[in-house]
N, C-alpha and C positions, 0 to 999 in steps of 0.2 A: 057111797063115794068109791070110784074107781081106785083097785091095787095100782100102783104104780110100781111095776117092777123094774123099770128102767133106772128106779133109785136101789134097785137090790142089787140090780148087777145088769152093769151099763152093757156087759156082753152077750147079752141076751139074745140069740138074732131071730128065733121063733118061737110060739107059745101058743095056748090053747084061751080060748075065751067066751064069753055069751054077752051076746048085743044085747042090753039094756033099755035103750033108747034109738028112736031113728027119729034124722029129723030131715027136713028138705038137705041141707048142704051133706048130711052124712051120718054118722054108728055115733053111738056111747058104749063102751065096753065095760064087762064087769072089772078087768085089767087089762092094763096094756104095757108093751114093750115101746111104743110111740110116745118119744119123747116128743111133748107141749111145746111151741116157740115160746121164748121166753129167757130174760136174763142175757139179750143179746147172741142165743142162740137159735137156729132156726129149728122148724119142727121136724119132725123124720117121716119120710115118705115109705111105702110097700104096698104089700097087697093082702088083702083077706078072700082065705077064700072057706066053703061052705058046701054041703051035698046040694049039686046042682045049679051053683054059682060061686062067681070068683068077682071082688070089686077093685080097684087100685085106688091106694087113699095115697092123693096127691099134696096133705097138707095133714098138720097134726096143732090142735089150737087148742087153749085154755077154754072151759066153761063154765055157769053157772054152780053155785054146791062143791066148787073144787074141784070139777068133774073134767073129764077130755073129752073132745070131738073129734073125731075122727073125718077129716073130710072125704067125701070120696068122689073120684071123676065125673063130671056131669050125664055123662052116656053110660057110668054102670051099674049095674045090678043090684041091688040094694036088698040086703037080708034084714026077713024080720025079726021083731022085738020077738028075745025068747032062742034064736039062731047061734047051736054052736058053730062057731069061725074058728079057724086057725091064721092067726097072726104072720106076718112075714114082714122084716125091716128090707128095706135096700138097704145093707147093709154097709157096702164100699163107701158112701155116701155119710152114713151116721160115725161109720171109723174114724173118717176124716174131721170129720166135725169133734168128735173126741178129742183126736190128736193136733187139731186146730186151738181149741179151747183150753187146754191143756197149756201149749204155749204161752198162748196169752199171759194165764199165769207165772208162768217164767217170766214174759218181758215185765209185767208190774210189777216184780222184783229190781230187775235190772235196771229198767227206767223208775228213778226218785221221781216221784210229783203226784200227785192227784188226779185221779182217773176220773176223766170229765164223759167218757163216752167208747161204747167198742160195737164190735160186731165180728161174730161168727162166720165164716164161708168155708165151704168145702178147698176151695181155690187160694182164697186170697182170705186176710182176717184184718182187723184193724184195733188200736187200742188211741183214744185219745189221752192228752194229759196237758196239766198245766205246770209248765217249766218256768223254772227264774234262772236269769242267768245262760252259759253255755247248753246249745242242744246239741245230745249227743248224735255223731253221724250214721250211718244207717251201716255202716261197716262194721262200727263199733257193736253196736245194740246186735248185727249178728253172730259175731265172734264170740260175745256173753253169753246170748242165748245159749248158742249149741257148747260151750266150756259145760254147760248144767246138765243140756239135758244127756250129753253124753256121757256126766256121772252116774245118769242111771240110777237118778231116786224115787225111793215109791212114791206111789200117789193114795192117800186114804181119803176118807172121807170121815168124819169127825161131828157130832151133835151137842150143842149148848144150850139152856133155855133161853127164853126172850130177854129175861132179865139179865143173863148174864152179859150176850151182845149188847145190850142197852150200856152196859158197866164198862166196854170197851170196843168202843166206836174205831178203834184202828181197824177191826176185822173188815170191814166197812170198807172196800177199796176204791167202789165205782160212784161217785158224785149221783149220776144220772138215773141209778138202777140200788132200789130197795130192796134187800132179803125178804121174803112174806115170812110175816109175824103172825101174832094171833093164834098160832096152832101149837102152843107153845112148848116149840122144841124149832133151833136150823140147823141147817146143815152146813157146816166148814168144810172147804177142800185144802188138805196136807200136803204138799209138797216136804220130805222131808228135808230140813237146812233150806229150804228157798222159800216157802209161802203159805202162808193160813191164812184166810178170807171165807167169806161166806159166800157162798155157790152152792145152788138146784141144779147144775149142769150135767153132762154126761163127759166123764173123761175117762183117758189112758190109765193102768195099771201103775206103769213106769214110766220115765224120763224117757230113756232110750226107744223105747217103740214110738216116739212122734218122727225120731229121723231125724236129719240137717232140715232147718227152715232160712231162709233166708228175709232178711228185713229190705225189702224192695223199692222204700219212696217213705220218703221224711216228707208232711206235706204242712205249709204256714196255714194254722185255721182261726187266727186271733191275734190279738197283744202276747199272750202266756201261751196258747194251746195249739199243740201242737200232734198233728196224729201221724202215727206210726203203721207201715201198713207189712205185712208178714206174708209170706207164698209157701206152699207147699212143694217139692219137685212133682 
């Protein structure tokens, strides 16, 4: 099973490795810095390169055994099984997606309801939910936000076993999207005073390094649900 060290330390932005596996679409690594899509987050793009070849892996995917895929460009050069690589993130890209992610969890603080639905972008982010009663304005929900993240609280990351998530299901935020079980131990992400939930994601250190976001478009997507949508400058 591939190291993931993008859960050791999400600042990772280069490393050393050996191709495991090659398949038509792309690598298996013995680790990787390539954060998996997954949990509404997308996967992380860069380049590997190797004595006498360089590949650009356009996609970063879940696989079989718990393993990652690495996808890599259709027209590039493909190292063999056995091949040490040197890892490279694009990393502008994976920051943002931190400090995107990140967010998020701020606003499922801020907005009460049940998180029926979200999604990561470098650009734009989204959180859905189901509301009773008053929805808050998109004014509002951005003035909260950044009140938080301008306090400038850590962000840790926290392990419980299956059993114990099981004994309290509030950790539990997102309706749509289950913690993986089975392995038995997950991973919570801390917000200190703002949020504990359970996330595989890759996020910011601090509150403050996400910056001013702005809540851009309240959109009606139901009877209760309602999605919120986030921008980065």
């Amino acid at each position: 099973m591939v190291e993931e060290l993008f859960r050791q330390d999400a600042y990772l932005r280069e490393a050393d490795a050996v191709v495991t596996a090659l398949e038509e679409r792309g690598v298996r690594l013995d680790r990787s810095i390539f954060y998996p899509t997954g949990g509404g987050q997308p996967g992380d793009t860069g380049v590997l390169k190797w004595d006498g070849g360089e590949a650009r892996v356009v996609d970063t995917v879940k696989a079989d055994g718990g393993d990652i895929l690495h996808v890599l460009a259709p027209d590039s050069a493909r190292p063999a099984v056995g091949t040490a690589v040197h890892a490279e993130l694009d990393w502008d890209r994976r920051h943002r997606h931190m400090r995107m992610h990140t967010a998020l969890h701020v606003m499922s603080a801020v907005i009460k309801g049940n998180v029926t639905g979200g999604q990561v972008g470098a650009d734009k982010s989204r959180l859905d939910f189901n509301l009773e009663g008053e929805v808050p304005t998109k004014e509002w929900v951005t003035e909260e936000i950044n009140k938080l993240l301008a306090a400038d609280r850590p962000v840790t990351a926290q392990w419980i076993t299956d059993e114990e998530l099981n004994a309290r299901p509030e950790l539990v935020k997102t309706m749509s999207v289950r913690p993986p079980v089975g392995a038995g131990k997950v991973r919570l992400l801390s917000i200190e005073g703002v949020d504990l939930q359970a996330c595989g994601g890759t996020h910011v250190a601090r509150t403050a390094e996400i910056g001013r976001v702005e809540c851009v478009k309240v959109e009606n997507k139901g009877k209760m649900n309602r999605r919120f949508i986030i921008s980065l400058p």
